[in-house]
N, CA, C and O of each residue as an XYZ file, in Angstrom:
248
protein
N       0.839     -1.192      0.000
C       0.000      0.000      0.000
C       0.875      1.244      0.000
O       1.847      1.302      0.754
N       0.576      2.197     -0.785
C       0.725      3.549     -0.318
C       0.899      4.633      0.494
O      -0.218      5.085      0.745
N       1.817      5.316      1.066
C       1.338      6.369      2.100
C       0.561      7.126      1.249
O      -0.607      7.170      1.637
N       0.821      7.870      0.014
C       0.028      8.428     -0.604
C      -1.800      8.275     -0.943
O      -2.163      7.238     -1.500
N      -3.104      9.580     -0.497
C      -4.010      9.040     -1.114
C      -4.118      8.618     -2.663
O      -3.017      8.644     -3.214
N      -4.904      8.336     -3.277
C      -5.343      7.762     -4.071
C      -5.233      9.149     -5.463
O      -4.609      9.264     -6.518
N      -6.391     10.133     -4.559
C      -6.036     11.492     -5.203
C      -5.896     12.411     -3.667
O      -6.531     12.326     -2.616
N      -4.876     13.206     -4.059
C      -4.301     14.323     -3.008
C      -5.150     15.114     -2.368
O      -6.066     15.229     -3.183
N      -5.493     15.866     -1.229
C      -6.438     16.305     -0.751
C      -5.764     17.544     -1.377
O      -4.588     17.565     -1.739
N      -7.010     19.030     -1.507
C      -6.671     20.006     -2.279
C      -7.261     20.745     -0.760
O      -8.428     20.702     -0.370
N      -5.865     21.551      0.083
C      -6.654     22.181      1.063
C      -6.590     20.835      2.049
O      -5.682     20.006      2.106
N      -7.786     20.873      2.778
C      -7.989     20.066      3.950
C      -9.068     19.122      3.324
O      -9.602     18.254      4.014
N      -9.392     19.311      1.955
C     -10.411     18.679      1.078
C     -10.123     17.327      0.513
O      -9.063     17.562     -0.068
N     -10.309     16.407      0.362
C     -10.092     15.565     -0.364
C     -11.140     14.718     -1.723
O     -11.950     13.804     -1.563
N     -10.768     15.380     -2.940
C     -11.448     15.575     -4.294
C     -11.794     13.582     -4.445
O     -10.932     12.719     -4.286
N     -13.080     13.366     -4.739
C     -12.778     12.180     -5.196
C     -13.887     12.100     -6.717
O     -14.893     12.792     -6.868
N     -13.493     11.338     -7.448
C     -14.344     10.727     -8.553
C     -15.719      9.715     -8.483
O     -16.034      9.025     -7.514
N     -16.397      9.812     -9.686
C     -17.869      9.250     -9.348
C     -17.119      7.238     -9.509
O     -17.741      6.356     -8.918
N     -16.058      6.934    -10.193
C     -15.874      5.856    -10.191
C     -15.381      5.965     -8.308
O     -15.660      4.877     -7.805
N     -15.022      6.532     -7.685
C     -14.825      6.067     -6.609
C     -16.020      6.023     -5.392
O     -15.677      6.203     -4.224
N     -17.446      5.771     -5.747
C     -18.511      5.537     -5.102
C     -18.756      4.119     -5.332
O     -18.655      3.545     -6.416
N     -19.230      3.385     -3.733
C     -19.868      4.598     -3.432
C     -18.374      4.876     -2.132
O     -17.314      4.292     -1.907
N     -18.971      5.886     -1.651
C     -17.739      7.075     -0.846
C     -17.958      6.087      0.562
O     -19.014      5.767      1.109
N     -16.223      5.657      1.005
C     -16.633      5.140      2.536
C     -15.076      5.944      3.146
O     -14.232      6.469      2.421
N     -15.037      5.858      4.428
C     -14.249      6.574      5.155
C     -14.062      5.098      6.176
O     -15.010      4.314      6.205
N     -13.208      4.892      6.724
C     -11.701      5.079      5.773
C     -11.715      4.302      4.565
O     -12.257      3.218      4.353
N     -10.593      5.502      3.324
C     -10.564      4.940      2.200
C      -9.662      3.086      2.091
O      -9.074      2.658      3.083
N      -9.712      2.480      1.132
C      -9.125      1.397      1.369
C      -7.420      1.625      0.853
O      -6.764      0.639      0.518
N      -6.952      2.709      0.840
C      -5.536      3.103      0.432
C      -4.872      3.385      1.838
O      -3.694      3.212      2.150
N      -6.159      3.973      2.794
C      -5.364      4.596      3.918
C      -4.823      3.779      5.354
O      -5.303      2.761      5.853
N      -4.076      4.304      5.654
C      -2.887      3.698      6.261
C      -3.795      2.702      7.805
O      -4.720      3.124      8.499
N      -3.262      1.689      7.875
C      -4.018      0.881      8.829
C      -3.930      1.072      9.961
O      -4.759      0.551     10.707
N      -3.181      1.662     10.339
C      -3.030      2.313     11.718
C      -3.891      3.412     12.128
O      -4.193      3.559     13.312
N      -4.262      4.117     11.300
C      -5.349      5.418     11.084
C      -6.378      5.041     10.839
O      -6.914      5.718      9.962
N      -7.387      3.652     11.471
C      -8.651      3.555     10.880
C      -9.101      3.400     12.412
O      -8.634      3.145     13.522
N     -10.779      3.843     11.512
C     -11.616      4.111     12.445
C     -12.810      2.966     12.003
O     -12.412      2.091     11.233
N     -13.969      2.916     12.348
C     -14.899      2.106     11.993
C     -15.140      2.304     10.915
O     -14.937      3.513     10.804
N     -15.571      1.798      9.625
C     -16.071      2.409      8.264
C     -17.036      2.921      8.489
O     -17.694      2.698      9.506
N     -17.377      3.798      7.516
C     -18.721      4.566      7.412
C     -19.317      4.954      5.758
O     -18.749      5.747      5.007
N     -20.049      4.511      5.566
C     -20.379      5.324      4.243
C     -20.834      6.774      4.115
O     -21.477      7.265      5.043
N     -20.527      7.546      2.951
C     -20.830      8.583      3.369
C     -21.860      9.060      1.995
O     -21.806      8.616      0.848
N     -22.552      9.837      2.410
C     -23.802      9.622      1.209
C     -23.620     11.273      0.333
O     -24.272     12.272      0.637
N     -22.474     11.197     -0.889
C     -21.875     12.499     -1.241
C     -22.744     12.791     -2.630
O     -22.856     13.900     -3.152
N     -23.219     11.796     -3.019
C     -24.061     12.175     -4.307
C     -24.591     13.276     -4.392
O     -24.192     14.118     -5.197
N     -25.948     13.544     -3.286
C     -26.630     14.772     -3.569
C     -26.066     15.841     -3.505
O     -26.134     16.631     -4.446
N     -25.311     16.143     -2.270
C     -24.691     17.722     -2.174
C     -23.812     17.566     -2.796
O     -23.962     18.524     -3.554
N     -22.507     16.861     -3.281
C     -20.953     16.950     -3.982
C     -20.821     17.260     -2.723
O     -21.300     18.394     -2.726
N     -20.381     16.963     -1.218
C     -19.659     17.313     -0.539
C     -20.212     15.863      0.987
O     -21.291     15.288      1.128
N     -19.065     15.765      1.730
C     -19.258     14.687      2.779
C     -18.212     15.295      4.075
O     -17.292     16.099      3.930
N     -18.654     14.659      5.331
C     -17.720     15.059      6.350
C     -17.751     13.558      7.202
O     -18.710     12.863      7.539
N     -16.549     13.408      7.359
C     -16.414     12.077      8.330
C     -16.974     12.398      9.660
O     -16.585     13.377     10.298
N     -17.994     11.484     10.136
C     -18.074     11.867     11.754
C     -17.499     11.381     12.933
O     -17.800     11.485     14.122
N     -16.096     10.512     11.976
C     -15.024      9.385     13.250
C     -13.835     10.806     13.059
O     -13.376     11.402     14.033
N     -13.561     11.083     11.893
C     -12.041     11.483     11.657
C     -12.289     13.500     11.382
O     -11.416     14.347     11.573
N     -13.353     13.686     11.029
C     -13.906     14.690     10.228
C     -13.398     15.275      8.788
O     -13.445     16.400      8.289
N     -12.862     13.943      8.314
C     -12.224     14.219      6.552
C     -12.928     15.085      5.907
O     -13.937     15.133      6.611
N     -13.097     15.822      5.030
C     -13.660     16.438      4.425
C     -13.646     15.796      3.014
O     -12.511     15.596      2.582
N     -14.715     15.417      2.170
C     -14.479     14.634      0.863
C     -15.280     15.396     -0.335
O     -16.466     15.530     -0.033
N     -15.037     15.789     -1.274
C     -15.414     16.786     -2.203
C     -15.648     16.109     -3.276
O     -14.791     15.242     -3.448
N     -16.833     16.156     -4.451
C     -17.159     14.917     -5.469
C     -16.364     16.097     -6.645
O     -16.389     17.315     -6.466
N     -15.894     15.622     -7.474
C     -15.200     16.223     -8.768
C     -16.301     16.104     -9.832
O     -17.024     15.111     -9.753
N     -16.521     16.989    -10.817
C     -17.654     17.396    -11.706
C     -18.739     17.206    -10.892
O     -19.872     17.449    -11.307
């Protein structure tokens, strides 16, 4: 695995794509020591999500 995400957070944001739904926290790139319970996060309608374990911020692209 990667230390790197998948795509780079822009800001405190982290941009993701519609192939990467549906949206769960923690991503499956991120580091195993840094997980929390999964959660799905439901980003479709607004383009925007907030973790309520970690408070990631996740941003939908187009």
């Amino acid at each position: 695995m990667s230390n790197q995400p998948a795509t780079p957070p822009v800001g405190n944001i982290i941009l993701v794509n519609r192939a990467d739904l549906p949206l769960s926290c923690p991503r499956p790139e991120d580091e195993l020591w840094n997980m929390h319970p999964r959660v799905y996060l439901p980003i479709e309608k607004t383009g925007e999500a907030s973790c309520p374990y970690c408070g990631a911020r996740y941003k939908l692209k187009g």
